[in-house]
C-alpha positions in Angstrom: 15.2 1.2 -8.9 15.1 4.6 -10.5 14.7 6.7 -7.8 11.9 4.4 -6.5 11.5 2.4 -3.2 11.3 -1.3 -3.4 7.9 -1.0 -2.4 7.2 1.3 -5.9 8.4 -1.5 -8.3 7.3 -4.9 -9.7 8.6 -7.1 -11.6 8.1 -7.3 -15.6 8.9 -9.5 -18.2 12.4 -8.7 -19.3 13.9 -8.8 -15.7 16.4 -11.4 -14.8 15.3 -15.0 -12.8 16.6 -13.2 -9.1 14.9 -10.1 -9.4 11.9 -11.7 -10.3 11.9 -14.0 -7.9 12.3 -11.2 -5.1 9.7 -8.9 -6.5 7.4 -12.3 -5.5 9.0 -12.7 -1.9 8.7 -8.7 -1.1 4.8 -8.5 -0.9 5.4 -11.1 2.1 8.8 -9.2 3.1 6.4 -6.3 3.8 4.0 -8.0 5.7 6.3 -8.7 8.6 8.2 -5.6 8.9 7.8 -2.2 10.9 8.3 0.8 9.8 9.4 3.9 11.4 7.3 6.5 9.7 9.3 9.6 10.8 8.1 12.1 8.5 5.9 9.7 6.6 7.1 10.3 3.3 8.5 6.7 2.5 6.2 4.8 4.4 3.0 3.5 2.7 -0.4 4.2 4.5 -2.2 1.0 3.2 0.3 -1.6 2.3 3.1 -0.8 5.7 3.4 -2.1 8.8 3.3 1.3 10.9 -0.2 1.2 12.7 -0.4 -2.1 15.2 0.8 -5.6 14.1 0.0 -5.6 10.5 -0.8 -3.8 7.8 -4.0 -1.7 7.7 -4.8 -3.3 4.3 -4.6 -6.5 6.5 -6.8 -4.7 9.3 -9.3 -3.3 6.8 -9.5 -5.7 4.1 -13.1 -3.7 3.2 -11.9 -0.2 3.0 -8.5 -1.2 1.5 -10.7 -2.9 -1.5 -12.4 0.5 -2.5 -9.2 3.0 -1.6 -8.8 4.6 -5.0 -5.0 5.3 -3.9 -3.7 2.5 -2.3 0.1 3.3 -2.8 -0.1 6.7 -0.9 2.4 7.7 2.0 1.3 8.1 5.5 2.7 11.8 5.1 0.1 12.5 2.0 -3.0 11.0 4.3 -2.1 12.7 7.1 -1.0 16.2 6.2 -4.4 17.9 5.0 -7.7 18.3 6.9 -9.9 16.4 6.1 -7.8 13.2 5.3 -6.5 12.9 1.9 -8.2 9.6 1.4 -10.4 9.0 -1.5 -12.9 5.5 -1.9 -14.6 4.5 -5.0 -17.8 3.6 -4.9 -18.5 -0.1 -3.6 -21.2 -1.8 -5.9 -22.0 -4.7 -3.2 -25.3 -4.5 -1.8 -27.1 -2.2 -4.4 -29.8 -2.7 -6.6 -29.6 -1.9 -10.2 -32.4 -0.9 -11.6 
């Protein structure tokens, strides 16, 4: 892992049959887990369980699709006034003229 979380890693070509086939199991490993965030560093804002029953990616399917950061900790979103959360511009809905 390198230093990284299971959650910072995927999968890529040259990796072996098993670890390939739990990089495909984890997104779903994820999804039915809680975290406790404790200091929020290693817990992921978007893509954790840590806020009600699922994920808030799960909860906010809208928002979650225009986060320009959608790996950041609960800790880096939380820790600065106003939020530290960033969205891109959504293009649905406008007219180009």
């Amino acid at each position: 892992l390198n230093n990284k979380t299971l959650a910072q890693v995927n999968a890529r070509p040259t990796d072996s049959p098993f670890w390939k086939g739990l990089m495909k199991t984890k997104v779903t490993f994820f999804h039915h887990v809680k975290f406790l965030i404790g200091n929020g560093t290693s817990t992921r804002f978007w893509e954790d369980t840590w806020l009600g029953e699922t994920p808030l990616a799960l909860q906010y399917p809208s928002l979650y699709n225009i986060v320009q950061r959608k790996e950041d900790y609960v800790t880096t979103v939380l820790n600065s006034v106003p939020l530290n959360i960033q969205f891109r511009r959504s293009l649905v809905g406008e007219r180009w003229n």
